[in-house]
N, CA, C and O atoms as a MOPAC input file, in Angstrom:
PM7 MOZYME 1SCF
protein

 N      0.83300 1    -1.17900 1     0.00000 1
 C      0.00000 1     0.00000 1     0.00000 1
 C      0.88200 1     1.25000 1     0.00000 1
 O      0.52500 1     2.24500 1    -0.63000 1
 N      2.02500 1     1.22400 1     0.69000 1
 C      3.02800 1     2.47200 1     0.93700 1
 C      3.65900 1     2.10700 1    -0.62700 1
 O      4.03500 1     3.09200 1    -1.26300 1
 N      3.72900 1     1.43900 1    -0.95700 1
 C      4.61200 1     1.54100 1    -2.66500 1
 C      3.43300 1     2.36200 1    -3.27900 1
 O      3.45500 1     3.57800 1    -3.46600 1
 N      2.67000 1     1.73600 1    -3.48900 1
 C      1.38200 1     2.00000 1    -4.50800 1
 C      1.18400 1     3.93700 1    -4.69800 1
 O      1.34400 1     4.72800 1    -5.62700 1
 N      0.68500 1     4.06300 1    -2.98300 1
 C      0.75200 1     5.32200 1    -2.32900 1
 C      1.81000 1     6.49300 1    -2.98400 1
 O      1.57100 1     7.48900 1    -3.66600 1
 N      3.04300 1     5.94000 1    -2.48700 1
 C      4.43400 1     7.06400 1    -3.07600 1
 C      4.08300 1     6.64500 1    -4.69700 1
 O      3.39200 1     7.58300 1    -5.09400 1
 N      4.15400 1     6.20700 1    -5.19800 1
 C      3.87100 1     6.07100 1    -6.62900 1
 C      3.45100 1     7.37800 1    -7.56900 1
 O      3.92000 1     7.88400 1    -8.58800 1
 N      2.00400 1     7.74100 1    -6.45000 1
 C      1.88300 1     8.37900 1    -7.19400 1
 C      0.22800 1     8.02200 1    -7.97500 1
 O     -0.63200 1     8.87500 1    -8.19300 1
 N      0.15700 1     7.02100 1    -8.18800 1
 C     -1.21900 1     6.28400 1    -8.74000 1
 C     -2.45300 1     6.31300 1    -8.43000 1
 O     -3.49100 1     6.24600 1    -9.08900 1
 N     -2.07000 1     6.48900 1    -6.68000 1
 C     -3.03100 1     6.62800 1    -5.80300 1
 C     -3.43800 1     8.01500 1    -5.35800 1
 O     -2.69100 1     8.85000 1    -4.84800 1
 N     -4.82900 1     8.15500 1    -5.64400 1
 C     -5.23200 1     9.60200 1    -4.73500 1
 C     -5.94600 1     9.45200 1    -3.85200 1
 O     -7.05500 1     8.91900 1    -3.87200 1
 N     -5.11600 1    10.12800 1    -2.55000 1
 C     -5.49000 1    10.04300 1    -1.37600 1
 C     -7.35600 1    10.86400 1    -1.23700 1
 O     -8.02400 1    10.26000 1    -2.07700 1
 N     -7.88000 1    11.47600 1    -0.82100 1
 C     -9.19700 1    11.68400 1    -0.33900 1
 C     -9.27400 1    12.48700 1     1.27600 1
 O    -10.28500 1    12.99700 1     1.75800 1
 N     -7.97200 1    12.42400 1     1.88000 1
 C     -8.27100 1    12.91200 1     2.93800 1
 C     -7.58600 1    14.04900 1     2.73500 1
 O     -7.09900 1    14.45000 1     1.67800 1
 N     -7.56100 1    14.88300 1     4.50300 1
 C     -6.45200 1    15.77200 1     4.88000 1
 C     -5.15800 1    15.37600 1     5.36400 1
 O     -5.53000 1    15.09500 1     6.50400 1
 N     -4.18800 1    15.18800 1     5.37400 1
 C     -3.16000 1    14.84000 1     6.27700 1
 C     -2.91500 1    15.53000 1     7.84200 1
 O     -2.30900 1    15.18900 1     8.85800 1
 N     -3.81900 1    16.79500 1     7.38200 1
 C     -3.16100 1    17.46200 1     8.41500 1
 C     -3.99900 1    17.36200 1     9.57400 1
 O     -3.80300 1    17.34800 1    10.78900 1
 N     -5.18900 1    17.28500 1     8.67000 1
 C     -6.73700 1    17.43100 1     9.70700 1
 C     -6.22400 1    15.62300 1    10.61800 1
 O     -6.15800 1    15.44000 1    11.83400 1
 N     -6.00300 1    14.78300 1     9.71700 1
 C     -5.45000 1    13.40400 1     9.91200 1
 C     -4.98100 1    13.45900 1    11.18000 1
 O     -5.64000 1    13.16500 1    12.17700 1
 N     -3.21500 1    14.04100 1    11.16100 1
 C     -2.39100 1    14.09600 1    12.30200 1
 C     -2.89600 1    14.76100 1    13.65100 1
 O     -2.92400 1    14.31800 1    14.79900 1
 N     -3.43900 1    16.46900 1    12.90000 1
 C     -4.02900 1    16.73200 1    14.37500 1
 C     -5.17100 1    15.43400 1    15.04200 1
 O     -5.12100 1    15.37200 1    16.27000 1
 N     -5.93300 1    14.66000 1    14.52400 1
 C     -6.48500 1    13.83600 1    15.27100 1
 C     -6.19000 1    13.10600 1    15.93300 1
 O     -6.81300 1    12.60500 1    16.87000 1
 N     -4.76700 1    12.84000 1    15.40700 1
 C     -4.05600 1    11.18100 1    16.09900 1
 C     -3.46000 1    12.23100 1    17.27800 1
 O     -3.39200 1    11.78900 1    18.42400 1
 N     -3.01300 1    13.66400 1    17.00300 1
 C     -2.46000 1    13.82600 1    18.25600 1
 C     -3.56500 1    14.15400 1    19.53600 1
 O     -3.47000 1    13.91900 1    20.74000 1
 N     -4.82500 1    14.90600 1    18.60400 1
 C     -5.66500 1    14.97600 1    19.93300 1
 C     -5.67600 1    13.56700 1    20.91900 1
 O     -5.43500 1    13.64900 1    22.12300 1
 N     -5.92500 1    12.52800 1    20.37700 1
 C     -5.99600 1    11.52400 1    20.83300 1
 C     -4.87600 1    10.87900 1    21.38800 1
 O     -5.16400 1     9.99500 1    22.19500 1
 N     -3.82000 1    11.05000 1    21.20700 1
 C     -2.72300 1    10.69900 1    22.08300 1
 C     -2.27300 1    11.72100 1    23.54700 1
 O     -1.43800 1    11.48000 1    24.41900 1
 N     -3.07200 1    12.74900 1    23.40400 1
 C     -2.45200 1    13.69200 1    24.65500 1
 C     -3.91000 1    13.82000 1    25.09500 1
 O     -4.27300 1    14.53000 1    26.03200 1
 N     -4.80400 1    12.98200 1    24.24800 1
 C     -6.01000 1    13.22900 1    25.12900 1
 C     -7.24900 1    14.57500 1    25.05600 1
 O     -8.07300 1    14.93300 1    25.89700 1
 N     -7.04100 1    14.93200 1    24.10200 1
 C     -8.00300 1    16.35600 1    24.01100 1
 C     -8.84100 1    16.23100 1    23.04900 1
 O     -9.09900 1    15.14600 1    22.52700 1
 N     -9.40500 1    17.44300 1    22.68000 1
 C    -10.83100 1    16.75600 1    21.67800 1
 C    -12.06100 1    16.93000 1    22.60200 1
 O    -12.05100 1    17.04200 1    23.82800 1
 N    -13.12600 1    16.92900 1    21.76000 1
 C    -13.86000 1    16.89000 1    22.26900 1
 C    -14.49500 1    15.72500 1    22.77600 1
 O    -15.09500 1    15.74800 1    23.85100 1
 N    -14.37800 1    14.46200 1    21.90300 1
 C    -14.38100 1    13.13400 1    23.16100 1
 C    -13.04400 1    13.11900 1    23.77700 1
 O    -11.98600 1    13.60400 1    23.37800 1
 N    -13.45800 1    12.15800 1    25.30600 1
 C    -12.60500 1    11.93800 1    26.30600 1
 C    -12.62300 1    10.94100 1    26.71900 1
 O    -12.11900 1    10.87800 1    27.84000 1
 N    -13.10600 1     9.76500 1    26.20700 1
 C    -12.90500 1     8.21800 1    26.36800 1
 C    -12.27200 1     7.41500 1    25.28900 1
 O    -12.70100 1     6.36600 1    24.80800 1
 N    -10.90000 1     8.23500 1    24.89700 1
 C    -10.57800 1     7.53600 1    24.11600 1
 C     -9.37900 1     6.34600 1    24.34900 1
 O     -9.00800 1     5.49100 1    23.54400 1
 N     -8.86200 1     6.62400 1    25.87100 1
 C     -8.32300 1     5.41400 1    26.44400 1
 C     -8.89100 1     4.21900 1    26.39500 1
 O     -7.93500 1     3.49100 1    26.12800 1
 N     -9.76000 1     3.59500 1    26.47500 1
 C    -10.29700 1     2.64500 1    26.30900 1
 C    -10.69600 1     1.85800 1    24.86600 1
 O    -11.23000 1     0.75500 1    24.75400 1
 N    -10.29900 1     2.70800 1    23.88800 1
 C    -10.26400 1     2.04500 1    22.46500 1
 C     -9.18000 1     1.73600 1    22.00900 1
 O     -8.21000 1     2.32600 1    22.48300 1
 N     -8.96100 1     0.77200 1    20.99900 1
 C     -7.68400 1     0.46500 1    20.78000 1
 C     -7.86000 1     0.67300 1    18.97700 1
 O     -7.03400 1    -0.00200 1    18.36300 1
 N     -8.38100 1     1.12900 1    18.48700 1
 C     -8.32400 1     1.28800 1    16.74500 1
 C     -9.32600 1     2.67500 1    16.53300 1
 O    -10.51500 1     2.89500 1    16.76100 1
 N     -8.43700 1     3.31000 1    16.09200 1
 C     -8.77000 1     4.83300 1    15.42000 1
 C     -8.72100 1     5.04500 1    14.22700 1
 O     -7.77100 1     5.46000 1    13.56300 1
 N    -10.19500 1     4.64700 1    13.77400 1
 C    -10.50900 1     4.97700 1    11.91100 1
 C    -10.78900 1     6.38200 1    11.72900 1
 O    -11.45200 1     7.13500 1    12.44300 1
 N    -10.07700 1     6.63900 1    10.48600 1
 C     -9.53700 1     8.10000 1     9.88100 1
 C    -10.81600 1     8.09500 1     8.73300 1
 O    -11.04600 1     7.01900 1     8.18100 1
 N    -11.57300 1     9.18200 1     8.40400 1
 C    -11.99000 1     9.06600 1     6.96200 1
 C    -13.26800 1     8.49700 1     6.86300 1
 O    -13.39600 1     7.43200 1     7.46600 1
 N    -14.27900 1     8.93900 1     6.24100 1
 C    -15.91000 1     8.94300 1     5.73800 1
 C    -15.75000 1     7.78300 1     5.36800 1
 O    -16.38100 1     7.02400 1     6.10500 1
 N    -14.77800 1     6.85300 1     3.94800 1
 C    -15.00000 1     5.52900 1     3.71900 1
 C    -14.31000 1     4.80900 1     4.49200 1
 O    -14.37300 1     3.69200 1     3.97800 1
 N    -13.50100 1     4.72000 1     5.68000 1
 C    -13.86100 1     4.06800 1     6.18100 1
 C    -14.25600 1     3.63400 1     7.48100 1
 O    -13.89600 1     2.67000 1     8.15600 1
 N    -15.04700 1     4.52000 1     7.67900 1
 C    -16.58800 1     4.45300 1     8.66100 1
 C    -17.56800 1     3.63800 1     7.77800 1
 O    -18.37300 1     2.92600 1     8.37900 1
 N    -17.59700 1     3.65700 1     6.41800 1
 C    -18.65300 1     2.70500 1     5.91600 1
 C    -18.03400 1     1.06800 1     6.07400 1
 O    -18.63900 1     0.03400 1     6.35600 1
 N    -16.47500 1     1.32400 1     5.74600 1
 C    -15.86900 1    -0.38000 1     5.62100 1
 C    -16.36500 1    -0.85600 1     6.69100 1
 O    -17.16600 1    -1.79000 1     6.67200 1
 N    -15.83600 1    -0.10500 1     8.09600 1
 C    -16.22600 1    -0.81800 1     9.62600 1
 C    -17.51100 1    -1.15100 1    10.31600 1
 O    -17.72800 1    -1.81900 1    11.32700 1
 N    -18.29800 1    -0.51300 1     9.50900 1
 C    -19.98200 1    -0.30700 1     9.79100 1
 C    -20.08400 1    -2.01400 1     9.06300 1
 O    -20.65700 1    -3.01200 1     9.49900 1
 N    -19.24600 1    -1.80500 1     7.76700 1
 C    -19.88900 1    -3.41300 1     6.49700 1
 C    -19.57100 1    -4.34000 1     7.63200 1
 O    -20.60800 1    -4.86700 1     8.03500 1
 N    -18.08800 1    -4.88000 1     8.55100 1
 C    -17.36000 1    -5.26800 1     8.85200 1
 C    -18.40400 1    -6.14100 1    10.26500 1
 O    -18.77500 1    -7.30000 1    10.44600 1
 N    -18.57100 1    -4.78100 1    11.05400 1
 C    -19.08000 1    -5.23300 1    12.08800 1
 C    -21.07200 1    -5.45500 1    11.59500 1
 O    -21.89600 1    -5.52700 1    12.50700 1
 N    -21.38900 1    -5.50800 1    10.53200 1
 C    -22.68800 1    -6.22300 1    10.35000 1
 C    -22.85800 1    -7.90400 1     9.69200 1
 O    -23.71100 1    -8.78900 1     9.75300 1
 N    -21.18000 1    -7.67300 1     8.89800 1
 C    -20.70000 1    -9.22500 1     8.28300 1
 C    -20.64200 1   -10.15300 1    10.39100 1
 O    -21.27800 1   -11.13700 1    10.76700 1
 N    -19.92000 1    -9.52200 1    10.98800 1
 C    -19.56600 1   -10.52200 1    12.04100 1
 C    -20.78700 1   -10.69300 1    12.62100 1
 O    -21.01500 1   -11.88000 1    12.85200 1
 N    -22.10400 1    -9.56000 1    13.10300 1
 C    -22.53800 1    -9.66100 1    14.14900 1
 C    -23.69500 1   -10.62500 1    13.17300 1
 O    -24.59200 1   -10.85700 1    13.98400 1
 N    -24.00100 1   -11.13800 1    12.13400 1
 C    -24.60800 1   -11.93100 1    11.42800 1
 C    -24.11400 1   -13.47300 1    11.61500 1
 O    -24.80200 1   -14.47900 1    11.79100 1
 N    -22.90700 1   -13.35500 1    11.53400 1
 C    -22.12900 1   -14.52800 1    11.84400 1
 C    -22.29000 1   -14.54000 1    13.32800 1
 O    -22.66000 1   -15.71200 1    13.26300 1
 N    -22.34300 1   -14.29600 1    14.56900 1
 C    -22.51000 1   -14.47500 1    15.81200 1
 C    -24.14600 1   -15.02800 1    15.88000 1
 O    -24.59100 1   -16.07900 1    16.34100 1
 N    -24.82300 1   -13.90300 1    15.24200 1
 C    -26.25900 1   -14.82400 1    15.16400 1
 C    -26.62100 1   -16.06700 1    14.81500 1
 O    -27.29200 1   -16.77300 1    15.56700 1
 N    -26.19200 1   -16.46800 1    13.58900 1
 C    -26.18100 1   -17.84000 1    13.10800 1
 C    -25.42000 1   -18.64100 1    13.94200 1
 O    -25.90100 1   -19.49500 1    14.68700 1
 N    -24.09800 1   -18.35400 1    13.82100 1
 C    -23.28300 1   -19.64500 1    14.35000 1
 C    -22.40800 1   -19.43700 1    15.95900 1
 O    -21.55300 1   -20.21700 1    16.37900 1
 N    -22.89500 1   -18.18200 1    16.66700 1
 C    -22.92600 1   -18.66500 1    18.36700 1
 C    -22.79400 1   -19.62300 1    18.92100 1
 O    -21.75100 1   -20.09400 1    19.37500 1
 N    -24.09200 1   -20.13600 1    18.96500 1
 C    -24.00500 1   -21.18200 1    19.74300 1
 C    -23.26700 1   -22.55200 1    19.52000 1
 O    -22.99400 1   -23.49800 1    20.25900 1
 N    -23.02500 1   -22.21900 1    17.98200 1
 C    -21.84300 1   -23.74600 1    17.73400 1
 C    -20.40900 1   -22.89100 1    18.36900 1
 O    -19.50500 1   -23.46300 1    18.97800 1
 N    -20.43800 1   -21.86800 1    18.16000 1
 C    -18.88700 1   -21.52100 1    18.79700 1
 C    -18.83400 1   -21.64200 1    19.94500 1
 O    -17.70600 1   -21.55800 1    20.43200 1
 N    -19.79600 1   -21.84500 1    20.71500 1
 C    -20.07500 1   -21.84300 1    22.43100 1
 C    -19.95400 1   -22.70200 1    22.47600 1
 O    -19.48600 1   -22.85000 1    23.60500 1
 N    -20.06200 1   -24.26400 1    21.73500 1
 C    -19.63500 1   -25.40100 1    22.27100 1
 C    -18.71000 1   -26.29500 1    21.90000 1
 O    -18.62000 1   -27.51600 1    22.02900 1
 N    -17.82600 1   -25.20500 1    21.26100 1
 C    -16.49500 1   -26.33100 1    21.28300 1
 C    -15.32800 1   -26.08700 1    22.43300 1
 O    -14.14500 1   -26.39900 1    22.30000 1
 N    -15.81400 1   -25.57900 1    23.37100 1
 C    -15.06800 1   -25.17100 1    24.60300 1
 C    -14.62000 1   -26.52100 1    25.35000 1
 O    -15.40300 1   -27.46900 1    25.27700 1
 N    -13.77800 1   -26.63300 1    25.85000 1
 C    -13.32400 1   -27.80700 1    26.61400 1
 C    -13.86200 1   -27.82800 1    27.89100 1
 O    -13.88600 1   -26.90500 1    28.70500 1
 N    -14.46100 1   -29.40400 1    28.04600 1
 C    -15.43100 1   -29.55500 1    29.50200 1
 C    -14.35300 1   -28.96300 1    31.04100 1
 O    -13.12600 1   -28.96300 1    30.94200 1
 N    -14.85100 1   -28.64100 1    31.96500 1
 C    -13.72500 1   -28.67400 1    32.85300 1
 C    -14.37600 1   -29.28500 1    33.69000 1
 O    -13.85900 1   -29.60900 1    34.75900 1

C-alpha cells in the first residue's frame, strides 16, 4: 500500500493534516471526546466508517447464526 501510495497512482481523499491533528488529539487526550483510552483502533476518513460499519454487520450476522456452535467447542472442565 506504501509503494502503490508514493507512486503516485493513488489519490489520497483525505487531509493529512486534519489526519495528524487527530491522532495527536488523541494521544495527549483532548478533543472533544474523552474516552478515548479505552479504544484500541482509530478509523480516519468517511469511507472508512462505511468499511467498519460493512465489517461489524458481516460478524454480528455470523454471531447470530453460528454462536451457539462456537459456544460449544469449549473444553469440559
Amino acid at each position: 500500500m506504501i509503494q502503490y501510495l508514493s507512486s503516485g497512482k493513488g489519490k489520497l481523499n483525505g487531509d493529512k493534516d486534519k489526519a495528524m491533528q487527530a491522532v495527536y488529539e488523541v494521544l495527549v487526550g483532548e478533543g472533544a471526546e474523552v474516552e478515548y483510552n479505552a479504544e484500541q483502533f482509530l478509523h480516519l476518513g468517511t469511507g472508512v466508517t462505511t468499511r467498519v460499519e460493512m465489517v461489524q454487520d458481516y460478524f454480528s450476522q455470523a454471531l447470530n447464526v453460528f454462536g451457539n456452535v462456537a459456544n460449544r467447542v469449549s473444553i469440559d472442565k
